[in-house]
C-alpha positions in Angstrom: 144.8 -33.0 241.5 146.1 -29.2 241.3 143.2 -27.4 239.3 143.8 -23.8 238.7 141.1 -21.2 236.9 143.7 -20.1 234.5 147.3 -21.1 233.6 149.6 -19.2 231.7 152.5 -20.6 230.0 155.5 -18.4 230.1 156.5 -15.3 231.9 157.1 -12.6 229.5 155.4 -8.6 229.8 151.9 -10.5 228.2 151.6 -12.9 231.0 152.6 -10.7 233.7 150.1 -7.7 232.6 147.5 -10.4 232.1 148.3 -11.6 235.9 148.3 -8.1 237.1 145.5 -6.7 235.5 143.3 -10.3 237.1 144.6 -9.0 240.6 142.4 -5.4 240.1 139.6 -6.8 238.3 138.6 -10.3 239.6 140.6 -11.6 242.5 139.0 -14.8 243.1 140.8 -16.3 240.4 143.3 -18.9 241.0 146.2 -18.2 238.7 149.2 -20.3 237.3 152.4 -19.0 235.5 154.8 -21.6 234.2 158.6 -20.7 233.0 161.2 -22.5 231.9 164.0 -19.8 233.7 164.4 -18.5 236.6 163.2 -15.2 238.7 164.4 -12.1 237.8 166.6 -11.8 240.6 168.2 -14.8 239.3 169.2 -14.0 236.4 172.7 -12.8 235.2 174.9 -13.3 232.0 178.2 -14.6 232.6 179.7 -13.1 229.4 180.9 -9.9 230.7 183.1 -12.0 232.9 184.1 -14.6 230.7 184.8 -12.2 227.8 182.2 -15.7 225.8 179.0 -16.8 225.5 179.1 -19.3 228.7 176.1 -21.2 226.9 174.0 -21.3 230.3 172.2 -24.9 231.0 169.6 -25.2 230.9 168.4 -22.2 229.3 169.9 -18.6 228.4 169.7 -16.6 231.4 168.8 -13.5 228.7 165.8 -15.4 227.0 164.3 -17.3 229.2 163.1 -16.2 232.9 160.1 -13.8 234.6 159.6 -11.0 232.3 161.1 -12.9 228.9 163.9 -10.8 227.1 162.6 -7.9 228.1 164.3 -8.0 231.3 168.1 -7.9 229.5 166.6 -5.7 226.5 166.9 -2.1 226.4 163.6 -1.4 227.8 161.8 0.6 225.0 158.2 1.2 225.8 156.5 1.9 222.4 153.8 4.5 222.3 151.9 6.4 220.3 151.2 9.9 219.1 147.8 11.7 219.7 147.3 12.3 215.4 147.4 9.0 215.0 145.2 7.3 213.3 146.6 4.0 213.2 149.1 2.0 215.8 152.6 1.5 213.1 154.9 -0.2 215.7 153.7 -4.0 217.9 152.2 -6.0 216.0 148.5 -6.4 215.1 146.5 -6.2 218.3 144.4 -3.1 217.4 143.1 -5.5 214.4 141.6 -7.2 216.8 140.3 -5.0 219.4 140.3 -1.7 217.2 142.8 1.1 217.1 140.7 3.5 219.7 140.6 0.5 222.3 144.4 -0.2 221.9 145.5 3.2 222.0 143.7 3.3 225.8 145.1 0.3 227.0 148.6 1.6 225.7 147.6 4.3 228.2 146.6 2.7 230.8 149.9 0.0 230.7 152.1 3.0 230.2 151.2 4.4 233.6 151.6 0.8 235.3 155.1 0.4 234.5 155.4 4.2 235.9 153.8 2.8 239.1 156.4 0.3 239.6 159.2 2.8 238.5 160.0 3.5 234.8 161.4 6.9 233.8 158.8 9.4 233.5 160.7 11.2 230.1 159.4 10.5 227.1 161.7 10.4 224.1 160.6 11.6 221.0 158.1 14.3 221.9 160.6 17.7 221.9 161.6 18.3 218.5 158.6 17.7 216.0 160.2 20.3 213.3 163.7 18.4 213.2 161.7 15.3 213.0 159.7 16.4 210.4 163.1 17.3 207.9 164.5 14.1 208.3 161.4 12.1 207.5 161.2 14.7 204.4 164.3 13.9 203.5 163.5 10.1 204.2 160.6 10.5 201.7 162.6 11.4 199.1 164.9 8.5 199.3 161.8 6.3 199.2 162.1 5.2 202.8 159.1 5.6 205.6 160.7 7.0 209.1 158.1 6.1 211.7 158.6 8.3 214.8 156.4 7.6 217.8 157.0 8.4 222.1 159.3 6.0 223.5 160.4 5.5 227.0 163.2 4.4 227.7 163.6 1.9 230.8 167.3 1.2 229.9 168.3 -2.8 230.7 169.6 -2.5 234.2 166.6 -0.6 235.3 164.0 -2.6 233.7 165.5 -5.2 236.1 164.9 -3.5 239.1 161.4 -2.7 237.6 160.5 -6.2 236.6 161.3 -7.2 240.3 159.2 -5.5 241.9 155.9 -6.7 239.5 157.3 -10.3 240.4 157.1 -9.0 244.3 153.9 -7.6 243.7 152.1 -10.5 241.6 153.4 -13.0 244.5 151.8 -10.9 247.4 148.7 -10.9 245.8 148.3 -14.9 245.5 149.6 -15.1 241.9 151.3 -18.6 241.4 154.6 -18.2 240.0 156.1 -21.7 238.4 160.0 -21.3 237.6 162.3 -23.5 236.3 159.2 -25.8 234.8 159.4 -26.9 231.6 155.4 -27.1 229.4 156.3 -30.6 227.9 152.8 -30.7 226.4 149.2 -29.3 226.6 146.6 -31.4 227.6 143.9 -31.4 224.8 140.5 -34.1 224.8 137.8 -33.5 222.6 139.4 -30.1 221.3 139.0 -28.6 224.8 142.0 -27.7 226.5 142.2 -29.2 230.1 145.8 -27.9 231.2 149.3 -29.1 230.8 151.9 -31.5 231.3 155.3 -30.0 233.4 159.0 -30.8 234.6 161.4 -29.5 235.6 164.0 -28.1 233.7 166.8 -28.9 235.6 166.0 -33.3 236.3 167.2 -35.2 233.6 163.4 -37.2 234.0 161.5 -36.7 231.5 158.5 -37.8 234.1 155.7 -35.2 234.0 153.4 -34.2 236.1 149.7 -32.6 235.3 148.2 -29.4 236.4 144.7 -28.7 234.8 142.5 -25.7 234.3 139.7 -24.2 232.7 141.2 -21.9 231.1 145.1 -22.3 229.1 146.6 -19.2 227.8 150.1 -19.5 225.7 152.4 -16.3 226.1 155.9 -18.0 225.0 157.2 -14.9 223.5 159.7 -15.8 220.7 161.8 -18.1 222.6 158.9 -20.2 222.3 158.0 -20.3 218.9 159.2 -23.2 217.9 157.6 -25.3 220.9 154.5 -23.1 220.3 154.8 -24.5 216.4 155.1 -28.0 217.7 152.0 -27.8 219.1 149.5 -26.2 216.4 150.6 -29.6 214.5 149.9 -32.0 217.2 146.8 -30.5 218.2 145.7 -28.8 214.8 145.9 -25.7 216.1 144.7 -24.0 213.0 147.1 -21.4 212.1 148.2 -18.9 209.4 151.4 -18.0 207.0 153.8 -16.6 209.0 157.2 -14.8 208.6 160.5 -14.8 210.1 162.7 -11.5 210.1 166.1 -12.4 209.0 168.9 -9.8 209.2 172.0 -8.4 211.0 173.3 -5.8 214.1 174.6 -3.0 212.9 177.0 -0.7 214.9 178.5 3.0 213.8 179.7 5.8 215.9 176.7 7.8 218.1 178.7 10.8 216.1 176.8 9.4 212.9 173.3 9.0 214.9 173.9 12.3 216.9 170.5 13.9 215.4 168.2 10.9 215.5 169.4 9.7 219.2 168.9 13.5 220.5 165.8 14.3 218.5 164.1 10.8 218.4 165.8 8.2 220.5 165.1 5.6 217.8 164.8 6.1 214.5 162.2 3.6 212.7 163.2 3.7 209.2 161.7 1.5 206.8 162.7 0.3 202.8 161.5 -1.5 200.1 164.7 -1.5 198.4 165.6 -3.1 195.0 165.6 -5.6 193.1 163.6 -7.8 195.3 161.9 -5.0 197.1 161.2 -6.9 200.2 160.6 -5.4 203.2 163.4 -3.9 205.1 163.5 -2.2 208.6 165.8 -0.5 211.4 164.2 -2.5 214.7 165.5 -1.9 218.8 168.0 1.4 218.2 170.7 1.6 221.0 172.1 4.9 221.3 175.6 4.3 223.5 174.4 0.8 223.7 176.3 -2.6 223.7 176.2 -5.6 221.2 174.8 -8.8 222.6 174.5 -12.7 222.3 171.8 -14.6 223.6 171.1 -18.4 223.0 168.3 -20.3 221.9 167.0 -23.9 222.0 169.8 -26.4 220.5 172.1 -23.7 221.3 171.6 -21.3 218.2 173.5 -18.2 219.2 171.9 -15.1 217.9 172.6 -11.4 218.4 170.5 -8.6 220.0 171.4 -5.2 221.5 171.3 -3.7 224.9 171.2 0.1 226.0 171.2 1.1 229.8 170.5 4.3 231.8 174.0 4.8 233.5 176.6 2.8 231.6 177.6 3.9 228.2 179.5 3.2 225.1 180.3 5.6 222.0 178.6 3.5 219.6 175.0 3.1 218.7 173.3 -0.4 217.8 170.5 -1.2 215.8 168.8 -4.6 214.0 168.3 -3.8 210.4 166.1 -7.1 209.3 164.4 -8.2 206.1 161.0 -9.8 206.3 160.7 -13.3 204.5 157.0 -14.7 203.6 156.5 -18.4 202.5 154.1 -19.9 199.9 153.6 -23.4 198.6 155.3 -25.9 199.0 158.0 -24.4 201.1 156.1 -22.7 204.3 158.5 -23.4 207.2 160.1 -19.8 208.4 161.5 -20.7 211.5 163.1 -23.8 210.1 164.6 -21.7 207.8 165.8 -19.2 210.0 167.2 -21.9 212.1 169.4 -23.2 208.8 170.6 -19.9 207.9 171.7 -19.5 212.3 173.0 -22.9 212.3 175.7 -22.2 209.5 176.3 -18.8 210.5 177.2 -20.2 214.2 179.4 -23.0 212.8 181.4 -20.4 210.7 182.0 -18.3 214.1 182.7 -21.5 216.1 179.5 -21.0 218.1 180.2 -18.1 218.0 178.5 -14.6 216.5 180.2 -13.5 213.5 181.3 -9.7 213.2 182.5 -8.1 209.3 183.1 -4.5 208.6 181.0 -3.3 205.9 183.9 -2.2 203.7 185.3 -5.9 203.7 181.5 -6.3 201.9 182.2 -4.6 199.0 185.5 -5.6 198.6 183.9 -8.9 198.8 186.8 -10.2 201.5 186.5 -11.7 204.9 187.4 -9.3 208.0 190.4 -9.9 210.6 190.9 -10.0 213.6 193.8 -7.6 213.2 191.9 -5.6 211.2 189.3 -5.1 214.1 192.2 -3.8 216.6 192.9 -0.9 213.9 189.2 0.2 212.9 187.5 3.2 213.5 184.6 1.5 215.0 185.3 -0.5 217.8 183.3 -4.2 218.6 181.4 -3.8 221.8 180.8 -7.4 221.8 183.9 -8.9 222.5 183.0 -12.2 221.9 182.2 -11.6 218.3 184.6 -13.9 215.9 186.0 -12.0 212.6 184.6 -13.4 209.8 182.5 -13.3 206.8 178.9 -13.4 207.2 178.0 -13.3 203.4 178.5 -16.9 203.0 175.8 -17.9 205.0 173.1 -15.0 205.3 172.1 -15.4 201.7 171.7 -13.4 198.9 168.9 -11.8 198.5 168.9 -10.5 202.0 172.3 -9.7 202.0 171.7 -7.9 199.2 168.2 -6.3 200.6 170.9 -5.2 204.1 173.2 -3.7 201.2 170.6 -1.5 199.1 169.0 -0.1 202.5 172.2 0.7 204.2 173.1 3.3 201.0 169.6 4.5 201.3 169.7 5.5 205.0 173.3 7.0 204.3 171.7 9.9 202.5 169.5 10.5 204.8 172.1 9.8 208.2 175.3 11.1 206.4 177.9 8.3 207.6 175.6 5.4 207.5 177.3 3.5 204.9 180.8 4.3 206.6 183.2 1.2 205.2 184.3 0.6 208.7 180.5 -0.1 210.4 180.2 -2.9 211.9 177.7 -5.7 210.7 177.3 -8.7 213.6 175.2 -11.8 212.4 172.5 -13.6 213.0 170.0 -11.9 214.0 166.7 -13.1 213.6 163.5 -13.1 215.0 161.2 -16.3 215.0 157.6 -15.9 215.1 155.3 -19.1 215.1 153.0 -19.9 212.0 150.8 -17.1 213.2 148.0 -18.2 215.3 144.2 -17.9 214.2 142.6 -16.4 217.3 139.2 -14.8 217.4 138.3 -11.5 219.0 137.9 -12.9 222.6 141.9 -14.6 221.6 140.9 -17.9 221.8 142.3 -20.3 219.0 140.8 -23.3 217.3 140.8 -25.8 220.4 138.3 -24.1 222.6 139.3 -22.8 225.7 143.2 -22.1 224.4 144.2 -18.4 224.1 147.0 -17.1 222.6 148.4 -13.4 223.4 152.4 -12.3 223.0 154.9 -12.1 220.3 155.5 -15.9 220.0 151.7 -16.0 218.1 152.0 -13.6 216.3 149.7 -11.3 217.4 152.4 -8.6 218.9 156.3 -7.3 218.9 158.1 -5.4 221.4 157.3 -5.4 225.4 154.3 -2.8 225.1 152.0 -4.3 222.9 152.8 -7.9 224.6 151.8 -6.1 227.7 148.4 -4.7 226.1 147.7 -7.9 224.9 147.7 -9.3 228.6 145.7 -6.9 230.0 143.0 -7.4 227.4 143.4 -11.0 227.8 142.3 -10.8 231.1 139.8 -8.3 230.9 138.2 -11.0 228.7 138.6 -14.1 230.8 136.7 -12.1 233.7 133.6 -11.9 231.1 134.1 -15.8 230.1 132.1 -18.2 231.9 
């Protein structure tokens, strides 16, 4: 019987950290990470080749594999500034471990991934009094322009960075899993005991079972919707959650010239009317590239990259609306998965692509009119179409409002010949009750990552592993 201290499904930046950080505080524990893709190494996305989504079997070589999407993201490490007083951007780990304790560990991860090779700029930190005019300006539009250190690893280089953790965690008797899929948890008296695996590439659904005392769940979003499964099969006591529903928007650098140079990323967020939901600018891409990357059931959604050599002329950024359920409909991700589903079938599987003009002239674009327009796709694979008859109203009308907001703040914004690429949408599980020490409602499950809701984006996912294991050394 294989019987490990702790297991960790997935192998995204919280699972890694957490596997790190156990190799400088406690290395007598036997550890276990489990993925569904492949190593790092592995991993490459046929659609530059191909000119289409290849549909990879039997995952998405972008989703799934050591180090999650953050291996084919742009590689924006999220910090914080020293007035703080409160962490705006990742998610809600300092809720649980306090905003003093969070801003250290941001510290102390952000000079890990400098070990091992990220960029040591910082973006953001130069011009404070040009940042200050535009979030003045931003004020008096009624938006909130959140404007924090980033540094940028840039997607090729977070690659080569990623690799060498996966090196490092292997030479220091970490037990790397890949190409395993978690079928199910294994779960008798409300104790977890371990979990039941195969691999993804048989077509037997045989498993096989690996227990020990101690089950952590770090899907990421990829996972969401297994992680979902599994709170209702277990009673995994969990909370209302959200899903971010929304589009990739693409306009000339020339546009974003002051907020690329001054800020890197521009965090602007709305509450525009009627509905006044929630509305935000997410992952900026200055000179970056439009993406696709494929889910479970083969939902294609969109997502951007940006790297550190290789350059386009147009910036890319995710402007999403956050959607909240309530009795009696309180399924996000299915719904999230509808609104994909449609959108896909009206691109033939593939994503759709409109200009924002065609919008208010309330037509479909062209693929003609594509060849002619000022902004050109830098996803090729993108099908000319209208996205308006699937993303919905009152988010396509949320997108709309906040788009003329931002345009008088970023002069240009609003230009009829932008670019809007759909879906994209983020899934987050029902969001996971977890006490302080992270462990849920079955006793000896944690939870840590974006896929339970605790973070978003790779630095707080990587916080939230290095607490984690900081806390299973205490945990007898």
């Amino acid at each position: 019987m294989q019987k490990y201290d702790i297991i960790v499904v997935g192998m995204g930046p919280g699972s890694i950290f957490m596997a790190y950080e156990m190799t400088k505080i406690d290395k007598t524990k036997k550890v276990l990470l489990i993925e569904q893709g492949k190593r790092v190494e592995d991993r490459n996305c046929p659609i530059e080749k191909l000119g289409k989504c290849a549909k990879c079997k039997p995952f998405c070589n972008i989703t799934s594999g050591f180090s999650g999407a953050g291996a084919f993201s742009d590689g924006k490490l999220s910090l914080y500034n020293e007035e703080d007083d409160d962490i705006y951007v990742g998610g809600n780990l300092h809720k649980y471990i306090g905003v003093e304790e969070t801003k250290k560990i941001i510290d102390y991860a952000d000079k890990v991934y400098l070990s091992f090779g990220a960029d040591n700029k910082l973006e953001g930190t130069e011009f404070k009094n040009e940042i200050k005019e535009i979030k003045d300006r931003a004020k008096k539009e009624e938006l909130s322009l959140i404007d924090i250190p980033i540094r940028h690893l840039g997607t090729e280089k977070a690659h080569e960075l990623y690799k060498r953790i996966e090196n490092y965690l292997e030479e220091n008797n970490i037990d790397l899993m890949f190409e395993t899929v978690v079928d199910d948890l294994i779960i008798e008296d409300n104790t977890a005991k371990g979990v039941k695996i195969r691999s993804a590439n048989s077509k037997e659904k045989e498993t096989t079972s690996i227990y020990g005392d101690k089950v952590v769940v770090a899907v990421g979003r990829k996972g969401a919707n297994w992680l979902s499964d599994m709170c209702k099969k277990y009673s995994i006591k969990t909370e209302s959650g959200a899903v971010d529903i929304g589009v990739r928007y693409e306009l000339p650098d020339k546009v974003m010239k002051n907020i690329n140079t001054y800020m890197y990323e521009a965090k602007f967020i709305g509450r525009p009317g009627p509905f006044k939901d929630k509305v935000r600018t997410f992952c900026q891409n200055p000179s970056g590239f439009v993406s696709a990357e494929v889910y479970d059931n083969n939902l294609t959604l969109v997502n951007g990259h940006s790297y550190k050599d290789r350059k386009s002329t147009n910036t890319n950024l995710a402007l999403l609306v956050s959607h909240n359920f309530k009795y009696p409909f309180n399924k996000p991700i299915d719904y999230g998965r509808n609104i994909a589903k449609n959108l896909n079938e009206l691109g033939n599987g593939n994503i759709v692509v409109q200009r924002l003009g065609d919008i208010y002239r309330g037509k479909r674009t062209w693929e003609k009119e594509l060849e002619t327009n000022q902004v050109v796709p830098t996803l090729k694979s993108a099908v000319a179409g209208d996205i308006t008859f699937a993303l919905g109203y009152r988010t396509m009308t949320d997108i709309l409002q906040f788009i003329r907001q931002v345009d008088k703040v970023v002069e240009g914004f609003a230009n009829p010949e932008n670019l809007l690429y759909a879906p994209e949408i983020k899934f987050y599980s029902n969001k996971i009750y977890i006490d302080n020490n992270f462990e849920t409602s079955v006793k000896n499950l944690y939870s840590i990552g974006d896929g339970g809701g605790m973070t978003r984006g790779l630095m707080m996912a990587s916080c939230s592993g290095i607490k984690m294991a900081r806390i299973l050394k205490d945990i007898k």
